[in-house]
C-alpha positions as CSV (number, residue, x, y, z in Angstrom):
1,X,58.7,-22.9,60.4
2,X,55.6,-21.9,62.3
3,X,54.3,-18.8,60.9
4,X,51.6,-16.6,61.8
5,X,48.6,-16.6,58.2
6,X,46.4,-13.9,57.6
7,X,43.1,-15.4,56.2
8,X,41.1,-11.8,56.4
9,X,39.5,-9.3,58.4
10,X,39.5,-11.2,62.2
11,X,40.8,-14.6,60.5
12,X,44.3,-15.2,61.2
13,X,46.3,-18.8,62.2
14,X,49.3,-20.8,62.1
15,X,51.0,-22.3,59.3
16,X,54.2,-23.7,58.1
17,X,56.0,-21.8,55.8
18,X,59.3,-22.0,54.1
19,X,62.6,-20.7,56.7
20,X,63.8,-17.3,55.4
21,X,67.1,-17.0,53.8
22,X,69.6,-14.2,53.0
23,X,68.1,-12.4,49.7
24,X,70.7,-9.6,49.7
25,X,74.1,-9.7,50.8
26,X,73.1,-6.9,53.8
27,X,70.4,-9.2,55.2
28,X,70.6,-11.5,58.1
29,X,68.0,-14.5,59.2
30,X,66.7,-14.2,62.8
31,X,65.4,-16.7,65.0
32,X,62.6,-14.7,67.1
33,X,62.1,-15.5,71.2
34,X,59.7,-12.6,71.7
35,X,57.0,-11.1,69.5
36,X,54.4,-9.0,70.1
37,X,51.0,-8.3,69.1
38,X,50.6,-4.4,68.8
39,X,47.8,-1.9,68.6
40,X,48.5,-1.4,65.5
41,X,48.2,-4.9,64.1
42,X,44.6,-4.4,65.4
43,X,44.4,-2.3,61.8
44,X,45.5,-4.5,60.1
45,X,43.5,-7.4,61.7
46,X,39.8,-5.6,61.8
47,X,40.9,-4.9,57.9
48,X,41.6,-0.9,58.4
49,X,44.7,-1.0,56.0
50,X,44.4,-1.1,52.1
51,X,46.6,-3.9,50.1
52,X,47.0,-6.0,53.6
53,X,47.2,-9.4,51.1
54,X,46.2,-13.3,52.3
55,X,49.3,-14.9,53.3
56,X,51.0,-11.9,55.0
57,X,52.5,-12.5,58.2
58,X,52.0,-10.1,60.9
59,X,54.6,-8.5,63.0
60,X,56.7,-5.4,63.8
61,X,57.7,-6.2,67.5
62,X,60.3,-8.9,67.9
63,X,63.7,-9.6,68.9
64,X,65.6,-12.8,68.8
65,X,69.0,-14.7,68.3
66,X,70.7,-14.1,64.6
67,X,70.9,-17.2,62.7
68,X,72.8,-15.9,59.4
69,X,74.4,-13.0,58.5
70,X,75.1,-11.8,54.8
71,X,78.5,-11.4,53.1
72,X,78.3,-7.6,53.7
73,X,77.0,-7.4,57.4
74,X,79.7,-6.2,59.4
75,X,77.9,-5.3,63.2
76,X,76.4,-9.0,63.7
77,X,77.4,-12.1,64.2
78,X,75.9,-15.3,64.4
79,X,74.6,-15.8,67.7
80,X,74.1,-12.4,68.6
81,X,70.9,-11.3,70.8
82,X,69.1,-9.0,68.9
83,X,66.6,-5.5,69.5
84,X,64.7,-5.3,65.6
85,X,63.4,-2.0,65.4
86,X,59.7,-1.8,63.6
87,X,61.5,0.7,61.3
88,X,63.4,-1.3,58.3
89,X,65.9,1.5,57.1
90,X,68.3,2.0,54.9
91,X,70.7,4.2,57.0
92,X,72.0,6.1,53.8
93,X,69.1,8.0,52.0
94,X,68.6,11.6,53.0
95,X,66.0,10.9,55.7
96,X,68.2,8.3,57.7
97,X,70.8,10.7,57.7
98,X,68.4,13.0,59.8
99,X,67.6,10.2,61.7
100,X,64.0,9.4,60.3
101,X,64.2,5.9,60.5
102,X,60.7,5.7,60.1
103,X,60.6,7.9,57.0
104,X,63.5,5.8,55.1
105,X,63.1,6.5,51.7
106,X,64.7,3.3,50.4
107,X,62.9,0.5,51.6
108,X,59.6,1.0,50.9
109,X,58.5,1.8,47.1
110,X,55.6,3.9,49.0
111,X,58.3,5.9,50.1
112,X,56.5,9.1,49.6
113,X,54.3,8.5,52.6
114,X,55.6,6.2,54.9
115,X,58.9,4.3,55.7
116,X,59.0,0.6,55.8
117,X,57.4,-1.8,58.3
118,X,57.6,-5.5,59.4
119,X,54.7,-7.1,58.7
120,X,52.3,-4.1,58.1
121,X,51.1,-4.7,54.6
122,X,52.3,-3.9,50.9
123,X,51.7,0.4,51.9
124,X,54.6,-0.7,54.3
125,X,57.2,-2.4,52.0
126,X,55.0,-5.8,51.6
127,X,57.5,-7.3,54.3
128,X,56.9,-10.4,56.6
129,X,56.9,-9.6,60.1
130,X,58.3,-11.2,63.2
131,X,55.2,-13.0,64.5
132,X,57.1,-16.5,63.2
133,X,59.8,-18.7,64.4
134,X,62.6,-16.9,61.9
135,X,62.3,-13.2,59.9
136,X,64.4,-11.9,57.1
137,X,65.9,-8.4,58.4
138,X,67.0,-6.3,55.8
139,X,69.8,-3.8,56.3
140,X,70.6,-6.1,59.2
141,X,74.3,-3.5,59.6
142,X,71.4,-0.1,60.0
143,X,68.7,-1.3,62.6
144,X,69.3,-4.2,65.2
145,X,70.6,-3.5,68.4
146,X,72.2,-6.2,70.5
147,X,70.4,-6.8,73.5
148,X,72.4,-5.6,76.7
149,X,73.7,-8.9,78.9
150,X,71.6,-8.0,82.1
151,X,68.2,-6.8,80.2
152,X,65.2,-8.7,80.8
153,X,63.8,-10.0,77.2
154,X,60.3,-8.9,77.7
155,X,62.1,-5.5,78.3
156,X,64.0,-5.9,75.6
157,X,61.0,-6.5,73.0
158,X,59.2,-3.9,73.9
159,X,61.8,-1.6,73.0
160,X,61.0,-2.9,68.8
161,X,57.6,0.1,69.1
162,X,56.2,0.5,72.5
163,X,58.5,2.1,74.9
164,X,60.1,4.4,71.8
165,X,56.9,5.6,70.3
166,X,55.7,6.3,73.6
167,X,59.0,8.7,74.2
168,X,58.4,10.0,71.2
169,X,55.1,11.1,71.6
170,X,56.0,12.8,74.9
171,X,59.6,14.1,72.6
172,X,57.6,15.6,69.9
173,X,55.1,17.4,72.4
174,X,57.7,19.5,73.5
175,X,56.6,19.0,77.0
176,X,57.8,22.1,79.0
177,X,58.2,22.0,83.3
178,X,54.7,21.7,85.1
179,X,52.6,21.3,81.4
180,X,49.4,19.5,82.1
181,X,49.4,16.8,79.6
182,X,46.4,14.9,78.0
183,X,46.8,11.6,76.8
184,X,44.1,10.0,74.8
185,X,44.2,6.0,74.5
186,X,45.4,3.7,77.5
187,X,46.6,0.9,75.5
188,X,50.2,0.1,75.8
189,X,51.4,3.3,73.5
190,X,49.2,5.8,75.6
191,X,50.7,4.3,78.7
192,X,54.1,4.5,77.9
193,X,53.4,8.1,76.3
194,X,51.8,9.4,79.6
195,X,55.0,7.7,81.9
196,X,57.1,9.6,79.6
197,X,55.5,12.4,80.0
198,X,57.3,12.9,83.8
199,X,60.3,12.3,81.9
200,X,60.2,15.6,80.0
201,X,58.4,17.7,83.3
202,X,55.3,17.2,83.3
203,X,53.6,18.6,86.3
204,X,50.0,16.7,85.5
205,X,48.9,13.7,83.4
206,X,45.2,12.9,82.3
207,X,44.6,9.7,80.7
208,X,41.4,9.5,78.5
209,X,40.0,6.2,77.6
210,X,36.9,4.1,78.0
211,X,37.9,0.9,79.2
212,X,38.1,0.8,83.2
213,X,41.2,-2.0,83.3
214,X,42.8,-0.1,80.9
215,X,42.7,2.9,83.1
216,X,42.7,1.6,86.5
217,X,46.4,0.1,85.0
218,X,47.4,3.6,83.6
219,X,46.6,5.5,87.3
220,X,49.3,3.1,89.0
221,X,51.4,2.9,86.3
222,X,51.7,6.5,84.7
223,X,50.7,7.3,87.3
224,X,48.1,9.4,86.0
225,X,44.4,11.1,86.5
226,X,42.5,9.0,84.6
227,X,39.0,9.5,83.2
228,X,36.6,7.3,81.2
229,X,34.7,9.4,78.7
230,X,31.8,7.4,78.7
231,X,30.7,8.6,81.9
232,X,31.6,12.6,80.8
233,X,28.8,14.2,78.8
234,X,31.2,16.0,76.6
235,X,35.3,15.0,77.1
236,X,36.3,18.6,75.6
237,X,34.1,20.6,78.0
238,X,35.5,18.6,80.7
239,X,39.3,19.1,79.7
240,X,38.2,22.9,79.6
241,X,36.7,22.8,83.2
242,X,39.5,20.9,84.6
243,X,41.9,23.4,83.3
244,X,41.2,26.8,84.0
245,X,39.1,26.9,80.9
246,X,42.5,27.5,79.0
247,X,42.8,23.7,77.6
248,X,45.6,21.4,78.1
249,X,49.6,22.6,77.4
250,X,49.6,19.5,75.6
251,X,47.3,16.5,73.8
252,X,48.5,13.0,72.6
253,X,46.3,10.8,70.3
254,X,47.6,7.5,71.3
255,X,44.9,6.0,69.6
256,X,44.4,6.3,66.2
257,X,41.9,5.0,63.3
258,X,39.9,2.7,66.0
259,X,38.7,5.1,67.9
260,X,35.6,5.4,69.7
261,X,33.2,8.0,71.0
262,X,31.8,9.3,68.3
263,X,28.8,7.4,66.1
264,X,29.4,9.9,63.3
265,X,33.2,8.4,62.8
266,X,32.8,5.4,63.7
267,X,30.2,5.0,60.9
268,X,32.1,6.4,58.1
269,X,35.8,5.3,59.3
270,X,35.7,2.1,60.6
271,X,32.3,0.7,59.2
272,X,32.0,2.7,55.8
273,X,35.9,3.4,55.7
274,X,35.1,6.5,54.2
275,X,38.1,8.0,56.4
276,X,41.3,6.7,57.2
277,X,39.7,5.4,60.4
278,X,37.5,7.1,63.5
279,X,39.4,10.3,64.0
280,X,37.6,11.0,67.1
281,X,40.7,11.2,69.4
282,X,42.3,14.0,67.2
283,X,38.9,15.9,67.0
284,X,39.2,15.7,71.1
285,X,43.0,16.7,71.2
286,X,42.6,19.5,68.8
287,X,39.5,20.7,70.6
288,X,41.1,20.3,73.7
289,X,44.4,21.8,73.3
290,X,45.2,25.1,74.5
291,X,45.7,28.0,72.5
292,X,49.3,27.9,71.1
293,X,49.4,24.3,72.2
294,X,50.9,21.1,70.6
295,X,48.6,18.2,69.5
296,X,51.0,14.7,69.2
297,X,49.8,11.8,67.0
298,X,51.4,8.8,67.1
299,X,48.0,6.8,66.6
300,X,47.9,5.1,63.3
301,X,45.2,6.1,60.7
302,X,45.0,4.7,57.1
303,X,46.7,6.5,54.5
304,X,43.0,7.9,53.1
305,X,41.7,11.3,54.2
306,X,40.0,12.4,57.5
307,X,37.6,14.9,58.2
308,X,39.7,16.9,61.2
309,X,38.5,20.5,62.6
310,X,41.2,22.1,60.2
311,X,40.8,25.9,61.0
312,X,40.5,25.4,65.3
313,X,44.2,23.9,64.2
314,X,44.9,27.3,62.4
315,X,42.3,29.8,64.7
316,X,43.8,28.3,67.6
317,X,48.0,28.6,66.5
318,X,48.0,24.9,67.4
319,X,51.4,22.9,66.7
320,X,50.6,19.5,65.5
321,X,53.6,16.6,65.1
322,X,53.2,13.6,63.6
323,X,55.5,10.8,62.9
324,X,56.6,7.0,63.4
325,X,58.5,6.4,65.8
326,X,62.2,6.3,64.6
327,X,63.1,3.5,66.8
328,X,67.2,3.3,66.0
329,X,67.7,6.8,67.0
330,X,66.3,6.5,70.7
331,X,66.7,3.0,71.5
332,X,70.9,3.9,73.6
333,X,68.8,6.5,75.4
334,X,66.0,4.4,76.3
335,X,68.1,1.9,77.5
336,X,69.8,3.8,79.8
337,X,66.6,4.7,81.3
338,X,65.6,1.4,81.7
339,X,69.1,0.2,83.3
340,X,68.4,3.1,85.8
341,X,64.8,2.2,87.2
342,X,62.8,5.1,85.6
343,X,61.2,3.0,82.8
344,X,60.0,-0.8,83.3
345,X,58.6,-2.0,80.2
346,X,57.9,-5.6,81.5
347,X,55.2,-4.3,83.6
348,X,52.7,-4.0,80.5
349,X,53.0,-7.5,79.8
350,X,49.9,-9.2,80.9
351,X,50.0,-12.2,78.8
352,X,52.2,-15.0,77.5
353,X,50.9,-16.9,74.8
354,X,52.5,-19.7,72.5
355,X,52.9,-18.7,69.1
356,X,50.8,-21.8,68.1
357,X,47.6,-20.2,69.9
358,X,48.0,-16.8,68.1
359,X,44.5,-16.9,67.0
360,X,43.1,-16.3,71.0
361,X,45.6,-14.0,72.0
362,X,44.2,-11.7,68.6
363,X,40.9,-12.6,70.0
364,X,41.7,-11.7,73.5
365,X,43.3,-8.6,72.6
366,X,40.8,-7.3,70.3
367,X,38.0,-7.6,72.2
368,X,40.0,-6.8,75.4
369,X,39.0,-9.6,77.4
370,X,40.6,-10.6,80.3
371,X,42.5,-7.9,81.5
372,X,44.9,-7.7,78.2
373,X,47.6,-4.9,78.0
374,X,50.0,-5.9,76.0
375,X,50.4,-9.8,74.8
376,X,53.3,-11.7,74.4
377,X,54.0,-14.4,71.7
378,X,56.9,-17.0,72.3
379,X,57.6,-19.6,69.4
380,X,58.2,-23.2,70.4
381,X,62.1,-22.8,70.3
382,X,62.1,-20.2,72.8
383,X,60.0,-22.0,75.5
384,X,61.4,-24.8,78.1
C-alpha cells in the first residue's frame, strides 16, 4: 500500500509498505477515503516531539470503509463506513469508564501522561496513523463510529480531532451566557473552538492570530472580532482595553508549542527546545484572563517543561483545563449539531490533495501558502 514515510524534521514522502493485518482478535483493518493533515502533525513534522522515529507514518484524522474485522469485534462489519477517533482506547480501564478517551490508560505504555494516538510518535503508543491507503484500528468494538447515510465525508473526517477538540475547548471553558471569549490561534482548532463558543453563549468572540487569511476566514466563519497581534504593541494591554480593563471571561490557547510572538520562546522552545515548545499563547491567555477566569488549552506542547507565569495563575484565582479531546464521548452530540445546520465542518476544507503528493500539501500547510486551512488527503482508491 501507499503510505505516508517520515524521513526527519520537514522530510516526509510516499512509500509502499506492507497492508496491515488483524494483530489482536479486537482489531479491524480499515481502508481510509479521507485523511487529514492536522496542526498537530506540524509537531511532529518541524521535529517538536521526542521519540518521533524514521519510518513512522503520520496520521490521527481519518475515516474510511472497514476491510477486516477480528474474531472478537462485535459493532463492525465488513463494509461498514467508518468515523476513527484520534483517541485509540480501551473502553474498560478506569479512565474510559469516565469517559477520558484520551487519557486511556491501556493503550499507550506512556500511560501516565497521555492516552494513545494514531500516528503521533512512540510518547503516543508508537502507532501508525491513517495518512495511508489501510490502518490497523485497535479496540475497533470502543472507538469507530459508523458514518451516518446522509453525512458528507469531508464532514465526516473532520469529526476524527477538529470539530470535537474545538467543542471541547469551548466545553471545558465553562462558557457562561454573554462571556466575552478569547481565542488564541486561527488554524482549524481555534476556529472550530471560537464557532463553538456561540454554542455554549457566548455574547463576544476575539480571535488572536497573525496571519490575515487565517483571520479574514475566522471573521466570516466564527464569526468573530478578529485581531492580528503583529500590528498591536502589546496583545495583553489590548485584551485589557478592549474589555473594561477587567480581562476576558474566558481564554483558549488553540495553538500550542509553535507559537509565535515572542523572540524569547521562540528561541528556547522551538529553536533550542529547551521548553516543550513557544508557550507564548498561554503566557497571553493567562495574562489576559480575568480574575476568577478560565484559561483552556487544547494546543499541544511537548511533554518537557515550560516556563508559564505560575503565580498570575494562583494571584489571579484563574481556572485552567487541559485535556485531549475525548473524541468517542462527543462525537452523537456533534453530529446532531451538524445534521441540524449549526456546525459545517466542510467549510474549513481548502484543499484536496492526492495522497501521492503528501510532501506539498505538508509544504503548503506549513508554511501556509496559498490560502491553506485545513488540507485534505484522498488515497488513490478513494478518487474517480
Amino acid at each position: 500500500m501507499l503510505a505516508m514515510n517520515y524521513r526527519g524534521p520537514y522530510r516526509v514522502r510516499v512509500d509502499r509498505k506492507p497492508v496491515p493485518v488483524c494483530e489482536h482478535v479486537q482489531d479491524a483493518v480499515v481502508r481510509v477515503t479521507r485523511t487529514c493533515i492536522c496542526g498537530s502533525d506540524l509537531h511532529l513534522y518541524h521535529g517538536m516531539v521526542p521519540d518521533t522515529r524514521v519510518g513512522t507514518t503520520f496520521g490521527h484524522e481519518f475515516i474510511g470503509v472497514v476491510e477486516e474485522v477480528g474474531p472478537q469485534v462485535k459493532n463492525l462489519a465488513v463494509g461498514d463506513q467508518v468515523i476513527v477517533p484520534f483517541n485509540i482506547a480501551c473502553g474498560q480501564c478506569h479512565f474510559c469508564k469516565q469517559g477520558l478517551f484520551g487519557n486511556c490508560h491501556e493503550s499507550n505504555p506512556q500511560a501516565t501522561a497521555v492516552g494513545a494516538i494514531y500516528g503521533y510518535s512512540h510518547t503516543a503508543g508508537g502507532y501508525d496513523g491513517g495518512q495511508a491507503e489501510y490502518v490497523r484500528v485497535p479496540y475497533a468494538d470502543v472507538g469507530p463510529c459508523k458514518i451516518p447515510s446522509n453525512m458528507d465525508l469531508d464532514d465526516a473526517v473532520l469529526l476524527t480531532d477538529v470539530v470535537p477538540t474545538g467543542y471541547q475547548a469551548a466545553e471545558m471553558a465553562g462558557i457562561q451566557p454573554g462571556d466575552t471569549v478569547v481565542v488564541f490561534g486561527a488554524g482549524p482548532v481555534g476556529i472550530m473552538a471560537a464557532r463553538c463558543a456561540w454554542l455554549f453563549g457566548a455574547g463576544r468572540v476575539i480571535v488572536i492570530d497573525h496571519i490575515d487569511y487565517r483571520l479574514d476566514f475566522a471573521r466570516t466563519y466564527c464569526p468573530a472580532e478578529v485581531y492580528n497581534f503583529r500590528s498591536l504593541e502589546d496583545p495583553v494591554v489590548f485584551l485589557k482595553k478592549t474589555t473594561d480593563s477587567l480581562g476576558a471571561d474566558v481564554c483558549i490557547d488553540a495553538v500550542g508549542g509553535d507559537a509565535a510572538g515572542s523572540a524569547l520562546h521562540t528561541l528556547m522552545g522551538t529553536k533550542l527546545k529547551l521548553e516543550g515548545g513557544s508557550a507564548t499563547a498561554l503566557h497571553w491567555a493567562i495574562n489576559s484572563v480575568k480574575k476568577g477566569g478560565v484559561v483552556s488549552i487544547v494546543g499541544v506542547y511537548g511533554p518537557t517543561g515550560n516556563v508559564i507565569p505560575i503565580g498570575n495563575v494562583l494571584n489571579k484565582g484563574i481556572t485552567i483545563r487541559a485535556n485531549q479531546a475525548s473524541v468517542k464521548r462527543l462525537l452523537p452530540r456533534l453530529i446532531e449539531h451538524i445534521e441540524a445546520g449549526r456546525l459545517n465542518p466542510k467549510a474549513l476544507v481548502t484543499h484536496r490533495v492526492p495522497l501521492e503528493e503528501i510532501a506539498d500539501a505538508y509544504h503548503i500547510f506549513s508554511a501556509k501558502l496559498d490560502g491553506c486551512i485545513k488540507p485534505v488527503l484522498v488515497p488513490p482508491s478513494a478518487r474517480g
